[in-house]
C-alpha positions as CSV (number, residue, x, y, z in Angstrom):
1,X,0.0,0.0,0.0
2,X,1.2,3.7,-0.8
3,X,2.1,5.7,2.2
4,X,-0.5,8.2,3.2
5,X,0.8,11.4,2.7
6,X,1.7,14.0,5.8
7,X,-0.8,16.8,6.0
8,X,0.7,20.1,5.1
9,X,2.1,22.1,8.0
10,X,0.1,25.3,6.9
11,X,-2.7,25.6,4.3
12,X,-4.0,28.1,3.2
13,X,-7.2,28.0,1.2
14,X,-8.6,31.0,-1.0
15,X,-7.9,33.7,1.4
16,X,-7.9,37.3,1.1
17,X,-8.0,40.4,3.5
18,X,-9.7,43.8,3.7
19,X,-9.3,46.6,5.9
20,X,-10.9,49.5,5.7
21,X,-12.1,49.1,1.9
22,X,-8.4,48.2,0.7
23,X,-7.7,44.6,-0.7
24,X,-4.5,43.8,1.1
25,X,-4.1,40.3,0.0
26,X,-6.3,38.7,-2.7
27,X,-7.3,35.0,-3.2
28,X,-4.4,32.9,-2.1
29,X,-3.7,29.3,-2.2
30,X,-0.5,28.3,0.1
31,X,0.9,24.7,0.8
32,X,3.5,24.7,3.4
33,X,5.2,20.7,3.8
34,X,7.2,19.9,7.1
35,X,11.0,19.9,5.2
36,X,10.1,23.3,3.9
37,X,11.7,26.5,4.3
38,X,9.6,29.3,2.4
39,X,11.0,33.0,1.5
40,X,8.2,35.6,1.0
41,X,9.4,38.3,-1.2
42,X,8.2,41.9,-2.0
43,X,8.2,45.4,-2.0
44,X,6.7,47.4,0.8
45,X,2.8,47.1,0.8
46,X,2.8,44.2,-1.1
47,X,1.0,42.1,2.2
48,X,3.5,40.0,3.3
49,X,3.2,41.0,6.8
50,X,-0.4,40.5,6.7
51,X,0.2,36.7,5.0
52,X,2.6,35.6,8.1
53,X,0.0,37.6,10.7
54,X,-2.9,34.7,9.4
55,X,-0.5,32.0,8.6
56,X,0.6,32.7,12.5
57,X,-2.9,32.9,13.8
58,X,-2.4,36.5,14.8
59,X,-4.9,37.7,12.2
60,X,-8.0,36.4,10.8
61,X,-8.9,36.6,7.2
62,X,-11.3,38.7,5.4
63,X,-12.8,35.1,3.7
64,X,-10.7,31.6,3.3
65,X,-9.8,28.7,5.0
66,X,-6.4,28.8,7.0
67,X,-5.0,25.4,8.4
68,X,-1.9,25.2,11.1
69,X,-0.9,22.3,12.2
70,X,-3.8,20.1,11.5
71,X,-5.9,22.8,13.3
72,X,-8.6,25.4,11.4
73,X,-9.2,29.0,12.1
74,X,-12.4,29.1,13.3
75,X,-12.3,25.7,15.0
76,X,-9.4,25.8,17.4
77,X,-8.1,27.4,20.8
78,X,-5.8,29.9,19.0
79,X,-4.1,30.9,22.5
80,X,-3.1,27.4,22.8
81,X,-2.2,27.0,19.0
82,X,0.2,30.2,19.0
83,X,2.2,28.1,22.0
84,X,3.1,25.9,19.0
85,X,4.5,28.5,16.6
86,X,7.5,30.2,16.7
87,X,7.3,33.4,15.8
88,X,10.1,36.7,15.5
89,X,8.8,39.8,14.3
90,X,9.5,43.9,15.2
91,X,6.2,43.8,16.8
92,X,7.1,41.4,19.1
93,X,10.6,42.7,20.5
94,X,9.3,46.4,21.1
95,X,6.4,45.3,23.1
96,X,9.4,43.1,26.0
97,X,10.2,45.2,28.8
98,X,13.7,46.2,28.2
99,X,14.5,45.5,32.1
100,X,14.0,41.8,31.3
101,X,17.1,39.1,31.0
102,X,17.7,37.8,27.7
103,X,16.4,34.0,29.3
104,X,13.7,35.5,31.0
105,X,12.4,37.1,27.4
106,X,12.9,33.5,25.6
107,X,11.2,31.5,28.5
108,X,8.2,33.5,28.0
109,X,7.4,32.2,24.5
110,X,6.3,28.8,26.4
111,X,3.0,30.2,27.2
112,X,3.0,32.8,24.3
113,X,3.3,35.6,26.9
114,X,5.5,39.0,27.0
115,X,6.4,38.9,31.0
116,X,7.3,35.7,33.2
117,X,5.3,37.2,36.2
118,X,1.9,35.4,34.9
119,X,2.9,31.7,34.5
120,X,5.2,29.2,36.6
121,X,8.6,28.1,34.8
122,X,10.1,24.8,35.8
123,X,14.2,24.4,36.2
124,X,13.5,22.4,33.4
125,X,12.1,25.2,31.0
126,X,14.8,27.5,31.9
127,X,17.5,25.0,30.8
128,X,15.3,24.8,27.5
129,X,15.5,28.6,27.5
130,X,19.5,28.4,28.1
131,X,19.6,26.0,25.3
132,X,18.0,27.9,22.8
133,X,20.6,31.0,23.4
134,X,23.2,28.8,22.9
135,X,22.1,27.9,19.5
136,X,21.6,31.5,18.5
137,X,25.2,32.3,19.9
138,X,24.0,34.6,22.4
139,X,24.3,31.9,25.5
140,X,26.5,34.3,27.4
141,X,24.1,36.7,27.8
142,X,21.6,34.8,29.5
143,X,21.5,37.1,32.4
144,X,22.0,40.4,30.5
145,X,19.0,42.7,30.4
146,X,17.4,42.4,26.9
147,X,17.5,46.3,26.9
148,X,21.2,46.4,26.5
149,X,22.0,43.9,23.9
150,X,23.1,45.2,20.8
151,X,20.1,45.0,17.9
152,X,22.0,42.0,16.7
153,X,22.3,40.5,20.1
154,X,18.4,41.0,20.4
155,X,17.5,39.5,17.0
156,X,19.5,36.4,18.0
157,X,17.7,36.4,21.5
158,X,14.3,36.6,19.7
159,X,14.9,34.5,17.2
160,X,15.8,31.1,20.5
161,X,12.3,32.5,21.4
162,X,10.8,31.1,18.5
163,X,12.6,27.9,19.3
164,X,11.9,27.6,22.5
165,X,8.9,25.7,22.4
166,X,10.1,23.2,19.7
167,X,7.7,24.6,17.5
168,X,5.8,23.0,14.5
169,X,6.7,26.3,12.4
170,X,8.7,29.0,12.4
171,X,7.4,32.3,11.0
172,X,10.5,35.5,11.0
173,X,9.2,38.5,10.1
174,X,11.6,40.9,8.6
175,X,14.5,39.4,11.2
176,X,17.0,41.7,9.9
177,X,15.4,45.0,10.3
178,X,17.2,47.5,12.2
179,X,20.3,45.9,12.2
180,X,23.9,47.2,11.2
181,X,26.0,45.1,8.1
182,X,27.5,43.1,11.1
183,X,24.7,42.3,13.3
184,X,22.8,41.0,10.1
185,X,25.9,38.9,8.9
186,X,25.5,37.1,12.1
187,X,21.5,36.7,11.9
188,X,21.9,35.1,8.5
189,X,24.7,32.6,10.1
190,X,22.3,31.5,12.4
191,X,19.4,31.3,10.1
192,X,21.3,29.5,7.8
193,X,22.5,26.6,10.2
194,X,18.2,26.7,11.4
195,X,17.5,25.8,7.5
196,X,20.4,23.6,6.8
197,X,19.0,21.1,10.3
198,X,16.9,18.6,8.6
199,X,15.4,18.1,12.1
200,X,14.2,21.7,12.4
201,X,10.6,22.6,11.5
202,X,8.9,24.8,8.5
203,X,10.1,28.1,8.5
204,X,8.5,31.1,6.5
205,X,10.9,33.9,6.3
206,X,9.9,37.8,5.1
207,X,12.3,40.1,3.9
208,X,12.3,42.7,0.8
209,X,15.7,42.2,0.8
210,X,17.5,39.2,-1.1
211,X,21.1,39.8,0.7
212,X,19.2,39.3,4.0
213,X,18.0,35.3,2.4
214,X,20.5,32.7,4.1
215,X,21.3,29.5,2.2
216,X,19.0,26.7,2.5
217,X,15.7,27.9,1.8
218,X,13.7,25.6,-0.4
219,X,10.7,27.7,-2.4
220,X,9.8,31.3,-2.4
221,X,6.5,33.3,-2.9
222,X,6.6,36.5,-4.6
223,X,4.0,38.4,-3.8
224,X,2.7,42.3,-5.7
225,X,0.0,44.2,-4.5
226,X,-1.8,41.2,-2.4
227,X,-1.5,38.5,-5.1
228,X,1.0,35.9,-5.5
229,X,3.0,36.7,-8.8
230,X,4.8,33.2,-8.8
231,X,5.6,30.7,-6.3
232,X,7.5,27.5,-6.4
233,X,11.1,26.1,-5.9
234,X,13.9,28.3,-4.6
235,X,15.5,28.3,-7.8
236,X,12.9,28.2,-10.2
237,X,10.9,31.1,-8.8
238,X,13.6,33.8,-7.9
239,X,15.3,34.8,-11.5
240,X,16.4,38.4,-12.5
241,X,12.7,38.5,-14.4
242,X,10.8,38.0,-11.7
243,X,12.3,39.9,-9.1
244,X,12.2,42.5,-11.7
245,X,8.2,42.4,-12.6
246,X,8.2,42.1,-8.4
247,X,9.8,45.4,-7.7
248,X,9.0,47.2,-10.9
249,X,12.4,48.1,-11.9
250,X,14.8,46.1,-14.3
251,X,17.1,44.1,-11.4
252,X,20.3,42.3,-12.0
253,X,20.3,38.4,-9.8
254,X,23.5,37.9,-9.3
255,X,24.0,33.7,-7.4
256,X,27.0,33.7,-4.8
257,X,29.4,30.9,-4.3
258,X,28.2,30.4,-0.7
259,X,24.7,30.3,-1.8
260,X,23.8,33.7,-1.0
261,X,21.9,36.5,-3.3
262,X,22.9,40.0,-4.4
263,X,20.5,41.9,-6.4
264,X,20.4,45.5,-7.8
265,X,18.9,48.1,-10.5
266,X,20.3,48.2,-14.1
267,X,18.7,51.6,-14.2
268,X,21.2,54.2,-14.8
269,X,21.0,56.9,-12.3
């Protein structure tokens, strides 16, 4: 007999979103499989942020059918649900109290809360928490009050707080924003030892910046004013002509060595 096939980690099913009269994101179909590791690519406004806010269970669509983990919005505790995906996003890090320690901000993410004061920890958690740093590189600043970590230092802190539950996917929202040419260099080491671990789980990565994508990543979604303009494998889906009808400009795609991207305009100035 023919295996059954796994369910998809995320699914979503026709779904767009309106706010206040303007079509952010219009009639899209997503399959997300448990060895994938997704890029979502476009220019400012194009609803990317909006995609990873209902594939996260932070937002509900306008109309569609959105599926996380075997579980349907509409259908499911989505307090609980959130416990089981690992999220990093701008949002996130401004609303931690600054005054917090870098282990006390990633032990948090067990119960999907922003201060340790509501919920009991075991010794047991904490070690998890402890863990997680490690892996990020940022162990030695486990006591260190998140408010005086370097940007990079806090990305790296955030982004063991979406690990710390041993999530079922991993959603990183613009992970490189705000950060200097070094501190980003060391967010994409990271990220690209997350997506070279065949044991780690789906992650969906956001960016409008190719330099910022670490090796590894298997498709990509390239997304124009709330539509998908193509979608696929990595390398299939993010040439020079597509990134170019994505940004509206004529881009250059230039393929590094090390697997990384560089792209830029072939408009003169």
């Amino acid at each position: 007999m023919e295996p059954t096939p796994a369910a998809p980690s995320l699914h979503l099913d026709r779904v767009s979103f309106v706010r206040d009269g303007r079509q952010i994101l219009d009639d899209i179909t997503w399959l997300v499989q448990a060895d994938e590791r997704w890029l979502i690519l476009g220019a400012n406004g194009s609803g990317k942020t909006t995609l990873v806010r209902i594939a996260s269970m932070y937002e509900h669509p306008s109309s569609g059918t959105v599926t996380v983990l075997g579980e349907t919005l509409g259908s499911t505790d989505v307090r609980v649900l959130r416990r089981r995906i690992g999220v990093m996003s701008a949002a996130i890090g401004a609303q931690l109290r600054p005054g917090l320690s870098a282990q006390d901000v990633v032990v948090t993410a067990k119960f999907a809360a922003l201060e340790p004061w509501w919920h009991k920890y075991s010794e047991g958690d904490h070690r998890r928490a402890r863990e997680c740093l490690d892996r990020m590189g940022v162990g030695q600043y486990a006591g260190r009050s998140f408010g005086t970590l370097s940007s990079g230092e806090q990305q790296r802190v955030l982004l063991a707080r979406a690990l710390m539950n041993e999530p079922g996917l991993v959603v990183l929202d613009e992970p490189s924003a705000r950060l200097d040419l070094g501190g980003r260099e060391q967010l994409v080491n990271a990220l690209a030892e997350l997506t070279a671990d065949p044991d780690a789980p789906p992650l969906l990565l956001v960016t409008h910046h190719v330099d910022e994508v670490p090796p590894g990543m298997t498709h990509a979604m390239l997304l124009r004013d709330g539509k998908v303009l193509t979608a696929g494998l990595f390398g299939d889906v993010l040439t020079a002509e597509a990134l170019s009808e994505c940004f509206s400009m004529p881009l250059t795609l230039e393929r590094r060595d090390d697997g990384r991207l560089t792209a830029w305009s072939r408009q003169s100035v």
